[in-house]
C-alpha positions as CSV (number, residue, x, y, z in Angstrom):
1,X,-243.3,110.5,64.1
2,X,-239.6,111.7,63.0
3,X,-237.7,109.0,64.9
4,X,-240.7,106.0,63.6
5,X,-239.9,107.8,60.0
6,X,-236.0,107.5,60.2
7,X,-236.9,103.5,61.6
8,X,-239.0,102.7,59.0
9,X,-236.4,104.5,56.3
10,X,-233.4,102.6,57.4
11,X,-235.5,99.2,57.3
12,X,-235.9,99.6,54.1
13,X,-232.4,99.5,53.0
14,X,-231.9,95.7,54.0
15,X,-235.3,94.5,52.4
16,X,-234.2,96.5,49.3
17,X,-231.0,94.7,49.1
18,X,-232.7,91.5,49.8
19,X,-235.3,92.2,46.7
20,X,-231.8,92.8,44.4
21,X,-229.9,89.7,45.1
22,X,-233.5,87.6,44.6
23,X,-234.2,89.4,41.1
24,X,-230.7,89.4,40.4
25,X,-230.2,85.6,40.9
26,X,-233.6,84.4,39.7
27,X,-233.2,86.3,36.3
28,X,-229.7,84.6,36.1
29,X,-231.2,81.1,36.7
30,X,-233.3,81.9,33.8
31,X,-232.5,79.2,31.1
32,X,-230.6,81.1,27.9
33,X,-228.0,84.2,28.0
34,X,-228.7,87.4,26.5
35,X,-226.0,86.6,23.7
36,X,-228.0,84.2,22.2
37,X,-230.6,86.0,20.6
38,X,-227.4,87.6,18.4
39,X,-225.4,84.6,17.8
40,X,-227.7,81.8,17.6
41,X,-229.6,83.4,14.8
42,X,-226.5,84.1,13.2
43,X,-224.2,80.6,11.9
44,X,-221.8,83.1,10.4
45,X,-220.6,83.9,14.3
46,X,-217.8,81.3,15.3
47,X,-217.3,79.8,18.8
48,X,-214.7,82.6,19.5
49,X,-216.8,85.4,18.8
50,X,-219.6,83.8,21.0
51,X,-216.8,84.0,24.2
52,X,-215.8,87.3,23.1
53,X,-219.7,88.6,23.4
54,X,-220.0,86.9,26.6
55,X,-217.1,88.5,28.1
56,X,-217.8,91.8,27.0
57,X,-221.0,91.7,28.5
58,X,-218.8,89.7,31.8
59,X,-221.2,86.8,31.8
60,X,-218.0,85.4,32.4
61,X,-217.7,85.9,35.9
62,X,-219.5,84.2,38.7
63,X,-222.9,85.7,39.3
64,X,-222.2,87.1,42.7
65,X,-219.6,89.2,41.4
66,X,-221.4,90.1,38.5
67,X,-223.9,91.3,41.2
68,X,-221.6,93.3,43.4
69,X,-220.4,94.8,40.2
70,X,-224.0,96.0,39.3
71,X,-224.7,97.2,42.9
72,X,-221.6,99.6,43.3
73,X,-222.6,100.9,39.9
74,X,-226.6,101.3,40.8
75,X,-225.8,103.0,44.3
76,X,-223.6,105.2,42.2
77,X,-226.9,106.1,39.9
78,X,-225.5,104.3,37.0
79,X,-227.4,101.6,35.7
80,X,-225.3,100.3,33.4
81,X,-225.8,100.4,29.0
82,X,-228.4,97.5,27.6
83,X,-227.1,94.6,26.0
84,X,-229.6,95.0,22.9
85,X,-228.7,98.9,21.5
86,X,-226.5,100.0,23.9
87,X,-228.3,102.9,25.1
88,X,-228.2,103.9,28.6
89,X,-231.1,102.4,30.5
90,X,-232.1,105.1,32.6
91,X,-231.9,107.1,29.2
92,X,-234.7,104.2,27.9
93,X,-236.6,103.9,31.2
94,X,-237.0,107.6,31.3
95,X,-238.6,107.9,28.3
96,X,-241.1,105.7,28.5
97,X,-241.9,106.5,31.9
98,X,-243.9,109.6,31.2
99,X,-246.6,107.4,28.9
100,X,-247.0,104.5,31.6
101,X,-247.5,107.2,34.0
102,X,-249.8,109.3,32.3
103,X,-252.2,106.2,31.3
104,X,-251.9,104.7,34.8
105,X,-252.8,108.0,37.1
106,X,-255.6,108.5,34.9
107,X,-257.0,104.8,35.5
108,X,-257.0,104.8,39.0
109,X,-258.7,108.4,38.8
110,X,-261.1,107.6,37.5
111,X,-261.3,104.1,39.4
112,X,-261.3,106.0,42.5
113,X,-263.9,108.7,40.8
114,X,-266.4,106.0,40.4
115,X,-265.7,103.2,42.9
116,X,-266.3,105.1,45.9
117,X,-269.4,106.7,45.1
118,X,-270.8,102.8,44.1
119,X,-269.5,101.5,47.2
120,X,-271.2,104.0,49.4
121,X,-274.4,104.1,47.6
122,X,-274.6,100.1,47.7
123,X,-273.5,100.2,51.2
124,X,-276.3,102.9,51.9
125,X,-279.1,100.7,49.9
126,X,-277.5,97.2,50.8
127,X,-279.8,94.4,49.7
128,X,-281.5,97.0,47.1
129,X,-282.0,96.3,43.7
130,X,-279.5,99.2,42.7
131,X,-277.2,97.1,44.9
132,X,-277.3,93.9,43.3
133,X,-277.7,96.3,40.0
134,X,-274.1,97.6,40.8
135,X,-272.3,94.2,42.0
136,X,-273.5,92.3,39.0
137,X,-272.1,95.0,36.7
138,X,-268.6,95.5,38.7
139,X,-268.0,91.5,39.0
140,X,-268.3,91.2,35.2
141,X,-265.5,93.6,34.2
142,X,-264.1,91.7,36.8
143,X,-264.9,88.3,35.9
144,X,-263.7,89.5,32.3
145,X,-260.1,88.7,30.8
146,X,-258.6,92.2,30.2
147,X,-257.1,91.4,26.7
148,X,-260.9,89.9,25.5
149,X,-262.3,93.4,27.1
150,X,-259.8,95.0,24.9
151,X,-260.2,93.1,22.2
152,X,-264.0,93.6,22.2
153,X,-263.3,97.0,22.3
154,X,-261.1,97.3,19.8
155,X,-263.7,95.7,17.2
156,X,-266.3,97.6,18.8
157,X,-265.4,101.4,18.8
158,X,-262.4,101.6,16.7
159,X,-263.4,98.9,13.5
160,X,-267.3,98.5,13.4
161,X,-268.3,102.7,15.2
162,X,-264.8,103.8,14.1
163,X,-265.5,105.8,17.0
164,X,-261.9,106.1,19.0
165,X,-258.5,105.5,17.3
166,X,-257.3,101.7,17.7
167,X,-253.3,102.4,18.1
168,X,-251.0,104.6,19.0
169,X,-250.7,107.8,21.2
170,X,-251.4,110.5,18.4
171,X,-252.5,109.9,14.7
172,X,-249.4,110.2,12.1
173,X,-250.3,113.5,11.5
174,X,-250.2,114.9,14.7
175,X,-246.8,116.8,14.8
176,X,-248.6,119.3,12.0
177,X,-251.0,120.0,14.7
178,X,-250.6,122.4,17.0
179,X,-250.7,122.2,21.0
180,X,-254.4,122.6,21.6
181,X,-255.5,119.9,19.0
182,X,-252.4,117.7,19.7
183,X,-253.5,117.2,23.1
184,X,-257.0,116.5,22.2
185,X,-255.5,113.9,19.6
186,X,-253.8,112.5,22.6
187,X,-256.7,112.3,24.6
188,X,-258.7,110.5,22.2
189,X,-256.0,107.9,21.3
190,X,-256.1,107.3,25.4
191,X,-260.1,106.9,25.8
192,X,-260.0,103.2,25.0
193,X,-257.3,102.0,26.8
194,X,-257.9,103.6,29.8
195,X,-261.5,103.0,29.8
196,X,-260.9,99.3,29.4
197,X,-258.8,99.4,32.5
198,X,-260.9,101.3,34.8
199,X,-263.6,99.1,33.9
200,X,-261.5,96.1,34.3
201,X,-259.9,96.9,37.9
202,X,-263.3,98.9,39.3
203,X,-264.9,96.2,41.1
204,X,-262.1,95.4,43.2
205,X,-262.1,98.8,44.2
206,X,-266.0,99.5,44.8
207,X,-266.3,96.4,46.9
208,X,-263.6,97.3,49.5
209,X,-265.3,100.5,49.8
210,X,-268.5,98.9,49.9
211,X,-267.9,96.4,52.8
212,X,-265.6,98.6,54.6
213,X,-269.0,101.5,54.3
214,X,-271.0,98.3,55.3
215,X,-269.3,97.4,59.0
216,X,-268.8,101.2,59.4
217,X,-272.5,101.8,59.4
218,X,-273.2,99.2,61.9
219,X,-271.0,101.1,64.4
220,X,-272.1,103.1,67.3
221,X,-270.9,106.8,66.7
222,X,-273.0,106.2,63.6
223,X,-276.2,105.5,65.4
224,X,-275.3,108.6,67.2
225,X,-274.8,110.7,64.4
226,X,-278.1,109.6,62.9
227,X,-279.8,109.8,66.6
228,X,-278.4,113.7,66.9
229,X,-280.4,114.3,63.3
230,X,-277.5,115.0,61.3
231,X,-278.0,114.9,57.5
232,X,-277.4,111.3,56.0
233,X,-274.9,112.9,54.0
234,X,-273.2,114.2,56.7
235,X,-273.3,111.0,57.9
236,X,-272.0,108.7,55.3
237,X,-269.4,110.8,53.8
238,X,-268.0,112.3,56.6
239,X,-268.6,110.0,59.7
240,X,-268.2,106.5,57.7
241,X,-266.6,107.1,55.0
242,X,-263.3,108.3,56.9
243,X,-263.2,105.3,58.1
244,X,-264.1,103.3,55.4
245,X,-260.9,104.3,53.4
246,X,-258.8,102.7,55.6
247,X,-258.8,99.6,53.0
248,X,-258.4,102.4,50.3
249,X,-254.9,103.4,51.3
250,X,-253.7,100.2,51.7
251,X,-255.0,99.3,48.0
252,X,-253.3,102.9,47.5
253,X,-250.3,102.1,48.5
254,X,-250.3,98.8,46.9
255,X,-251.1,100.5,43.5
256,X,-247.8,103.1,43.4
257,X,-245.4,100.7,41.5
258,X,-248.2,99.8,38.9
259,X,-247.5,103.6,38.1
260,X,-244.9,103.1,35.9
261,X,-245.4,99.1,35.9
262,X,-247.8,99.6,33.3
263,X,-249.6,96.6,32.1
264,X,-247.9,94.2,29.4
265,X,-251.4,93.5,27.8
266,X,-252.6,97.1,27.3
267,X,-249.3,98.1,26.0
268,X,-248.9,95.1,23.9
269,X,-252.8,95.5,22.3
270,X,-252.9,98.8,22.0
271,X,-249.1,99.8,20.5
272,X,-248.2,101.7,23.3
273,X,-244.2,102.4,24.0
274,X,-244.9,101.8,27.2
275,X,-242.6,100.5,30.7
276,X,-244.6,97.2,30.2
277,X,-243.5,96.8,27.0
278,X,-239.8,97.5,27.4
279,X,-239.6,95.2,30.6
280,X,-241.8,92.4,28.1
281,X,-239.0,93.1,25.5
282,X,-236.1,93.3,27.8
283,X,-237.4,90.0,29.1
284,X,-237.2,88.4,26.2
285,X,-234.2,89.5,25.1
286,X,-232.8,88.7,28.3
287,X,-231.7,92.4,28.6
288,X,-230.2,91.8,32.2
289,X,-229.4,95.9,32.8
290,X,-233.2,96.8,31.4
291,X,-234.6,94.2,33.2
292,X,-233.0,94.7,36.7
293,X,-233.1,99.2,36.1
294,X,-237.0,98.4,36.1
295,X,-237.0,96.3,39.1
296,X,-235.2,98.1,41.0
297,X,-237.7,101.1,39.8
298,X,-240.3,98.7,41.4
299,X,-238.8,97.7,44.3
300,X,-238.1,101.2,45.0
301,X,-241.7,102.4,45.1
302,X,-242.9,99.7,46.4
303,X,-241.4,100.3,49.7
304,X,-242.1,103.7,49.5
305,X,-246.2,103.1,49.1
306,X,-245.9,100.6,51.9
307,X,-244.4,103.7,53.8
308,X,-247.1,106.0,52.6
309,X,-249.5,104.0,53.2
310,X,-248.6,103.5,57.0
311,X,-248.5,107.7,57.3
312,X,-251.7,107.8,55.6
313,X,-253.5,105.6,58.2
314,X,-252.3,108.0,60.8
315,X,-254.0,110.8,59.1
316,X,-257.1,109.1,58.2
317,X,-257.9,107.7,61.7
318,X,-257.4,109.6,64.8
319,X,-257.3,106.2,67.2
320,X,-253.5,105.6,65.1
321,X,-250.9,107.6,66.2
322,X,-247.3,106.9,66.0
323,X,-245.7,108.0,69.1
324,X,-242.3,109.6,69.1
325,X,-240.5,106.7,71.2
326,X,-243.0,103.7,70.0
C-alpha cells in the first residue's frame, strides 16, 4: 500500500502541472485585461498610464513567462498580491475559507444524514408507495433551479413567516452578544441556506444509495444472510449496505473541492463572504492572482479526493486490496 501511495503521489505532480498551464492560459485567452476595469472607467488616465498599469502588473510579457514567473512563486507558497486591493491572496482566500467550509460540511452532513437512510428504506420497500413517495419528493428539489428554491425560500420564511434571517452570517448586533447566543445567531442565519442546499443536492445522493442497495440485495451472500435468520437490520445495514457505499465514496471524493468551492448562487443570494463570491468577483475583475490562488486550491483537493477515494474503496470492500508491488 506504501509503494501504490508514493505512485499515485508522484502522479499527481504532472497532472497538477498540466491543470496550471490549462487555467493559466484559458484565463489569459479571456477577452479584456484586468487593467481595464480601472482605466476604462476612468477618461482622466492617458495612454501612458494605461502601459505603466500593465507593466506593473507584467501583462507585458509573453504569457508563458508570465506563467513560469507565477509557478516559481506558488511552489515557493507565495501566491502573489491581487490586482484589485493589493492584499495578499492567501491572506483573502484564508479568510473566507472558514465560511465556505463551515456552510459546505454542514450540507453534505446532513445530505449524507438523510440520503442514506431514504435510499435503504426505498431499496428495502422498492416498488412501495413510500418508494415512489420518496423518489417523487427527491427528483423535485432536484428538478428545481437552486436560485428559485432560494428565492422561494427567501419570500417564504424570512419576508411573509419572518421565521429565519434573510442575509448575512450574524444580525448587526451580534458582536454585543456573547459566545453562547452568538453562535446560536449564527446558526440561525445558516438554517436557510443550508437547508436549501441539502434539499437541492439530496436526490442525487439518495438514489445512488438506493440502486447501489437495490443490486446489492439481489446478491447471493444476501440470500444467505437472510436464509441463516439474521435480523433484516443486520442484513441491510451491515451486509448491503457496505457495499452499497461504494458509489458513496466516489461521490465523496468528488465532493472535497466543493468544500471551499462554495456555490456562487448561495453566496450571491444570501450575502455570504464566501470563496464563491470572491472567485465570482475576482472573475470579473479579471483578478488573475485571486483567480488562479483558488484554482490551484481546487486542483489541489481535487486530486487529493480522487486519492482518498481510491484508499477508501480498499477499506470499504475486502475483494480490493492494493498489493505492495501491484
Amino acid at each position: 500500500m506504501s509503494q501504490y501511495l508514493v505512485r499515485r503521489l508522484v502522479g499527481l505532480v504532472p497532472v497538477f502541472l498540466g491543470i496550471t498551464v490549462v487555467s493559466f492560459f484559458m484565463m489569459h485567452l479571456a477577452p479584456g485585461k484586468p487593467t481595464d476595469a480601472v482605466t476604462d472607467l476612468n477618461i482622466k488616465i492617458s495612454l501612458q498610464a494605461k502601459q505603466q498599469l500593465i507593466k506593473l502588473y507584467g501583462l507585458d510579457r509573453p504569457v508563458h513567462q508570465q506563467y513560469l514567473d507565477w509557478l516559481k512563486r506558488t511552489l515557493r507558497g507565495d501566491f502573489g498580491v491581487s490586482f484589485k486591493d493589493g492584499r495578499p491572496v492567501a491572506r483573502k482566500i484564508l479568510e473566507r475559507i472558514p465560511v465556505t467550509l463551515t456552510i459546505n460540511a454542514l450540507a453534505l452532513f446532513f445530505i449524507l444524514l438523510f440520503s442514506i437512510p431514504l435510499g435503504v428504506a426505498g431499496a428495502a420497500h422498492e416498488g412501495s408507495g413510500f418508494d415512489h413517495a420518496v423518489t417523487l419528493f427527491v427528483f423535485i428539489g432536484f428538478a428545481l433551479p437552486t436560485f428559485w428554491v432560494a428565492l422561494l425560500g427567501l419570500d417564504l420564511f424570512g419576508v411573509r413567516l419572518g421565521w429565519l434571517p434573510v442575509s448575512g452570517l450574524n444580525s448587526l448586533w451580534a458582536e454585543r452578544l456573547g459566545p453562547g447566543p452568538w453562535m446560536m445567531d449564527r446558526i440561525w442565519h445558516l438554517l436557510l441556506p443550508v437547508g436549501v442546499a441539502v434539499f437541492g443536492d439530496l436526490a442525487g445522493t439518495s438514489r445512488f444509495t438506493r440502486s447501489s442497495m437495490v443490486e446489492a440485495l439481489g446478491q447471493d451472500y444476501i440470500r444467505t444472510a437472510r436464509a441463516k435468520g439474521l435480523p433484516e437490520r443486520t442484513v441491510l445495514y451491515r451486509h448491503a449496505l457496505r457495499n452499497a457505499l461504494l458509489p458513496q465514496i466516489t461521490l465523496l471524493g468528488l465532493a472535497v473541492p466543493g468544500l471551499i468551492g462554495g456555490s456562487v448562487i448561495f453566496e450571491s443570494i444570501f450575502a455570504i463572504p464566501g470563496m464563491g463570491r470572491l472567485f465570482f468577483d475576482s472573475v470579473i475583475s479579471r483578478d488573475y492572482p485571486v483567480i488562479m490562488g483558488i484554482l490551484v486550491l481546487g486542483a489541489i483537493l481535487t486530486l487529493l479526493g480522487n486519492l482518498l477515494a481510491d484508499i477508501a474503496y480498499a477499506l470499504a470492500d475486502p475483494r480490493i486490496r492494493v498489493s505492495e508491488g501491484g
